[in-house]
N, C-alpha and C positions, 0 to 999 in steps of 0.2 A: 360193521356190516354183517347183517346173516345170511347162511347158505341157505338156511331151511327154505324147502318150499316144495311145491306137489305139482304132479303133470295131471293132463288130462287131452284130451283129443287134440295132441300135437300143438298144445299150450301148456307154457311153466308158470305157475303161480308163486309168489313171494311174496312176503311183506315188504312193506316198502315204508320202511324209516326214512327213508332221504328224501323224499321228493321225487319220486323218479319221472322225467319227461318223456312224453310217445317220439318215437324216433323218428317219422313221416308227418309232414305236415302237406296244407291246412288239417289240423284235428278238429273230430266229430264228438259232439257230446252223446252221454251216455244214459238212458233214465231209464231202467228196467224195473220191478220188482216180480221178484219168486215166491212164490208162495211157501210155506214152511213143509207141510205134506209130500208137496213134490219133490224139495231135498231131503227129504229124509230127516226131518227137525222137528217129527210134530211129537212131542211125550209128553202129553199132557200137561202136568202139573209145573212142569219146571220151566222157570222164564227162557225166554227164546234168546236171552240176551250168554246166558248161561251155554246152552245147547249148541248155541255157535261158536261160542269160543272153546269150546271142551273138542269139536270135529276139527275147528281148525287145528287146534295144537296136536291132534292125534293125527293129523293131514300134513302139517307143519314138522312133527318130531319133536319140539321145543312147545312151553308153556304160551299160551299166549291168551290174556283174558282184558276184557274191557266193561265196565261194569252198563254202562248203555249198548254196547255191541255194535260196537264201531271200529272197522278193521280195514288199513289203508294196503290193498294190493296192487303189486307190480305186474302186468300179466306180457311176457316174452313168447315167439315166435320166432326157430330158429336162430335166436341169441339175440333176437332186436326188440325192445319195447313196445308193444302194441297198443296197448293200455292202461292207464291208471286210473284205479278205478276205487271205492269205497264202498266197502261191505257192511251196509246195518240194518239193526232192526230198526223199522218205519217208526217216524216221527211220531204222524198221525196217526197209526194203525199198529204196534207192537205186535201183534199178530202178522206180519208180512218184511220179507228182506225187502231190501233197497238198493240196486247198484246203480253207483252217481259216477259219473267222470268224464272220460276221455278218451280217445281211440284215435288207431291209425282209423283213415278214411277207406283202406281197402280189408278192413274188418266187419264182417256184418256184427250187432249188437246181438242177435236170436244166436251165432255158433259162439260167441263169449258166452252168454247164459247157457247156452246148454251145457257146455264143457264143463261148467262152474258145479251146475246141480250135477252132473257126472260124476264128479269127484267129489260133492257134498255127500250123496248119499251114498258113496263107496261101494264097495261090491256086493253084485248077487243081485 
């Protein structure tokens, strides 16, 4: 199991090798996409698939890469599962993130994404 993982607006982000389950039920599904400019992912020439795994693991502490850029987060609130959720680049459109999952019920999906591009595009 790993420690790594990044806060953001009073949410802990981890990767989530296990499976991890929302700790409030009934859960709410999750269908967002972010635009790559607005986290701070847009450089041109290099695939997006790249760009986001190179910020995770620089977010993360540890390597972490996926050659389609598919990346399964745990996302905690004061030590309780709020969310699992999946981080990628768009099926249809590689041009644009993708967050798919699942949520407690008493999480809006707009303070997950925002928190998320918070800590994508790091400081400044």
């Amino acid at each position: 199991m790993t420690t790594a993982f990044f806060e953001a607006r009073g949410f802990r982000f981890r990767l989530d090798r296990e499976g991890a389950e929302v700790s409030e039920a009934p859960t709410r599904s999750i269908q967002a996409t972010i635009e790559p400019d607005e986290a701070g992912l847009d450089d041109g020439d290099e695939p997006l698939a790249e760009l986001l795994g190179r910020r995770l693991s620089a977010l993360l502490g540890t390597p972490v890469s996926d050659e389609e850029g598919i990346f399964d987060l745990a996302v905690e609130r004061d030590g309780t599962v709020v969310a699992a959720v999946q981080l990628s680049c768009g099926e249809d459109d590689e041009d644009v993130l993708e967050l798919l999952g699942e949520r407690s019920p008493s999480l809006p999906v707009r303070a997950l994404v925002e928190a998320l591009v918070e800590a994508l595009r790091g400081p400044g």
